[in-house]
C-alpha positions as CSV (number, residue, x, y, z in Angstrom):
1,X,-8.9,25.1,12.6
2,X,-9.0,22.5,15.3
3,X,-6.8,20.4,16.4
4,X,-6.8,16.7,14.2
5,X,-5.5,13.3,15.6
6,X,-3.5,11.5,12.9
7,X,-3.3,8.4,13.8
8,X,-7.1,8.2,14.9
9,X,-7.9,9.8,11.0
10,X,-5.3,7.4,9.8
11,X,-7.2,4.2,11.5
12,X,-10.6,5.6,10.0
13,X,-9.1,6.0,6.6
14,X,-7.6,2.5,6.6
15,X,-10.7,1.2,7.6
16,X,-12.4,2.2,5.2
17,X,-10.4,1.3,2.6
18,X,-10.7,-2.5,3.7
19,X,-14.3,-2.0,3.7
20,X,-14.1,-0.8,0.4
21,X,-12.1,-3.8,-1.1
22,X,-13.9,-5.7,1.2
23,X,-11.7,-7.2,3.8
24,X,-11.5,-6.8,7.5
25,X,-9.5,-3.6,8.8
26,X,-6.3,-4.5,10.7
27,X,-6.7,-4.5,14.5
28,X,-4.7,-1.6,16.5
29,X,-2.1,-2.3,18.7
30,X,-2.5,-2.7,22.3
31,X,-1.9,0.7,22.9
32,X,-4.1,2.1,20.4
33,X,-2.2,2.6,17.1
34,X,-2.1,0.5,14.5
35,X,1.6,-1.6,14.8
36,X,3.3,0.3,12.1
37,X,5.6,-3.0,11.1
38,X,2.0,-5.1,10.1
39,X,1.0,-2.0,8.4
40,X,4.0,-2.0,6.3
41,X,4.1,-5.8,5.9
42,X,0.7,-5.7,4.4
43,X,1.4,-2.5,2.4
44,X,4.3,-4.6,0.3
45,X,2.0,-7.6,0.6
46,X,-0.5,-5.6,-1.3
47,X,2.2,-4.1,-3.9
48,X,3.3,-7.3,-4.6
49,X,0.4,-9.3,-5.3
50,X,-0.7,-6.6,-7.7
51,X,2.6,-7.0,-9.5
52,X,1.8,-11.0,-9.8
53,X,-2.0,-10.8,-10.5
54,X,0.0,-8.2,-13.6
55,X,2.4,-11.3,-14.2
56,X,-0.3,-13.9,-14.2
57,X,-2.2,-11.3,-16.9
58,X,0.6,-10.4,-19.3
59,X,1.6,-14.8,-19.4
60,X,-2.1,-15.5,-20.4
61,X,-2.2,-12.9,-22.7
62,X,1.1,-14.0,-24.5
63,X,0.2,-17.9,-24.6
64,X,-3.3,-17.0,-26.2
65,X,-5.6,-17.7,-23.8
66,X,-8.8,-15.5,-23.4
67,X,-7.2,-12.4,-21.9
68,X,-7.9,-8.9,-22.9
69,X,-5.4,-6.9,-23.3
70,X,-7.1,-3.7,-22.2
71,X,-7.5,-5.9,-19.0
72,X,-3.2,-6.3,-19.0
73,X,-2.7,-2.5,-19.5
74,X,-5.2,-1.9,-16.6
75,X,-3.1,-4.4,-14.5
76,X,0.0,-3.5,-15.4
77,X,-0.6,0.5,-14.3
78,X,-2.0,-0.5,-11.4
79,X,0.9,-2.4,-10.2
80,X,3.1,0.3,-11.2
81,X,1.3,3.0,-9.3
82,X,1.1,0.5,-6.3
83,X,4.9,0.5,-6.7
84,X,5.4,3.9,-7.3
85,X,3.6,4.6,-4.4
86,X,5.3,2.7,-2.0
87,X,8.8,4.2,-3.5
88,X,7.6,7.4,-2.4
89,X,6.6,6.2,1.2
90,X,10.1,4.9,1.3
91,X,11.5,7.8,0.5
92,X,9.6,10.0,3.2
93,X,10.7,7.2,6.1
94,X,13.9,7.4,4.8
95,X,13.8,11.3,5.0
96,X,12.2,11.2,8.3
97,X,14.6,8.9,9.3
98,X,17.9,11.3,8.3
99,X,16.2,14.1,9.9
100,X,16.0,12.6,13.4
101,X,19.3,11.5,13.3
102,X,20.6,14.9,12.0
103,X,19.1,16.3,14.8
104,X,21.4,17.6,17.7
105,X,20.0,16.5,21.4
């Protein structure tokens, strides 16, 4: 098994995944990699306009107006997996985090 850059298979994945929802990949960093605080930024960005787009869904369905619920449901699991998700990438930085400083130099 060779040898495989992650941050070089991270950028492609990424980049793909804005082609696929159809917006421009973010630009990497002057060094190379992609600045990991944008990356994050956009990540909660992301998470929490889910969330809203569930919020907006969930008030038009309760006033009456032409929403579906099976459209709400759809919305509402998708901004909870969005959420979940970014729990669990907490968790790992947190993790990573507490390892490096458990460390002993």
């Amino acid at each position: 098994m060779g040898d495989i850059d992650i941050t070089q298979a991270l950028s492609k994945l990424q980049a793909m995944a804005a082609a696929a929802q159809g917006q421009a990949p973010l630009q990497p960093a002057s060094n190379g990699s992609a600045d990991f605080s944008k990356l994050l930024q956009s990540a909660v960005d992301k998470v929490n306009a889910s969330e809203q787009q569930a919020d907006k869904l969930i008030d038009g369905f309760e006033k009456g107006e032409n929403t579906n619920l099976t459209e709400v449901m759809i919305a509402l699991q998708k901004a909870r997996l969005s959420f979940q998700a970014m729990l669990e990438v907490r968790n790992k930085l947190v993790g990573a985090y507490q390892d490096i400083m458990n460390m002993q130099i």
